[in-house]
N, C-alpha and C positions, 0 to 999 in steps of 0.2 A: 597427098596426105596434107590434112590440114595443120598448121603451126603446134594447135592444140593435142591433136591426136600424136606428132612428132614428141610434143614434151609428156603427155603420156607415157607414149609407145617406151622413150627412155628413160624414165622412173622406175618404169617394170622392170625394163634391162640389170638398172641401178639396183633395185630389191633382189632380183635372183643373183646379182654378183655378191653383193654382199653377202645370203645366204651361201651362196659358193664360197665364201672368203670363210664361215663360221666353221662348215662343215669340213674343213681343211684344216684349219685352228686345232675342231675335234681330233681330225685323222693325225697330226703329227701328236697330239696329247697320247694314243695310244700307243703307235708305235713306240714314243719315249717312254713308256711303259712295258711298252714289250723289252725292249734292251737293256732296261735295267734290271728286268727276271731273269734275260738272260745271260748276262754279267754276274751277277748273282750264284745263278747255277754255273757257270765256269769257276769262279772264285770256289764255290764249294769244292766241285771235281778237280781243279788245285791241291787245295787243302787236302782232300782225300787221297792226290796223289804222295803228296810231302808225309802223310801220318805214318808213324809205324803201327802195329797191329795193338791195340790194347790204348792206341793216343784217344783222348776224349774229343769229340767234333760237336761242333752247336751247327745241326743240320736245318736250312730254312723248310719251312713246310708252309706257305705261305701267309700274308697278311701281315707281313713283319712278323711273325713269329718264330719259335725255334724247336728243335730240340733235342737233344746230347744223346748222343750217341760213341761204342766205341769203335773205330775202326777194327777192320779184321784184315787177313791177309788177301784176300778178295777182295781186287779195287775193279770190280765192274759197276756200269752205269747203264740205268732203265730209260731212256728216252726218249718221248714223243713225238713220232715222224708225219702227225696229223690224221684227224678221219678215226681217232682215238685209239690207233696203230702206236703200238711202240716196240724200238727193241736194244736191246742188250749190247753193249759195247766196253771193252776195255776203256780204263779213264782218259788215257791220251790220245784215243779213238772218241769220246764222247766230247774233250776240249777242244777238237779239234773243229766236229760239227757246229758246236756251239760258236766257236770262233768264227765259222763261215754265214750260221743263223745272225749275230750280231752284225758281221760286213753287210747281210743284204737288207738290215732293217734300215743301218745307218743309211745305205745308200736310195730306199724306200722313203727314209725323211727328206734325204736331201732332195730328192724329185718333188717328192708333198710341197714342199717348201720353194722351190721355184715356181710350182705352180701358183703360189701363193700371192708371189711378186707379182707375177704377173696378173693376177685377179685384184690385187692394189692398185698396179696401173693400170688398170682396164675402169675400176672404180674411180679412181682421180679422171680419168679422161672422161666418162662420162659423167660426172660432176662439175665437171667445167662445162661441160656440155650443154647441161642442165642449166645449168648459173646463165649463159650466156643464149639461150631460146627464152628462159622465163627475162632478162631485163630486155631481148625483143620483143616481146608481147605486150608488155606492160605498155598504157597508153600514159602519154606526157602528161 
């Protein structure tokens, strides 16, 4: 392979890492979104566990929005088990899922996120790389 086709070949490398680096960017933006809906929904399911029957609740319905409702003696919770499935759970049965939804989102960024280092240092290496084939080539 020629010098040329070398500094090339790792330009291209260098472009898809950094697009690897953006789409990763993306990916922990949403999860960080996913856990604070469902933080969110925990904190409600809280609140609904603490309310007596008749207390006034500012329930989320999304997009920052709210809206008031009053508790009943019925603290069951409707929620989403994926594939547009959902089901029914006492509150301390639905905190509990949610508890375990937010462990594995956290633990989903922190993976996103190590990959992430590592596609920085794969970008600095081959940036040096780059840097040090182009001032070879270059004629005196």
């Amino acid at each position: 392979m020629t010098d040329e086709a070398a500094l090339r070949e790792n330009m291209m490398r260098l472009e898809t890492a950094k697009a690897q680096l953006e789409a990763l960017a993306k990916q922990q933006e949403l999860i960080q979104l996913a856990v604070e809906e469902h933080v969110k929904a925990r904190e409600t399911v809280k609140n609904l566990v603490k309310s007596a029957p008749g207390d006034e609740l500012m329930v989320p319905v999304g997009a920052d929005s709210y809206i008031f409702a009053k508790s009943s003696e019925r603290k069951d919770v409707v929620l989403g088990v994926g594939s547009g499935v959902s089901v029914q759970r006492n509150a301390e049965e639905a905190e509990k899922m949610l508890d375990s939804r937010v462990e594995e989102l956290a633990q989903a960024f922190q993976r996103v996120a190590e990959m992430a280092v590592q596609t920085e240092e794969a970008i600095q290496e081959l940036t040096e790389k780059i840097q040090r084939q182009y001032e070879g080539s270059r004629p005196d």
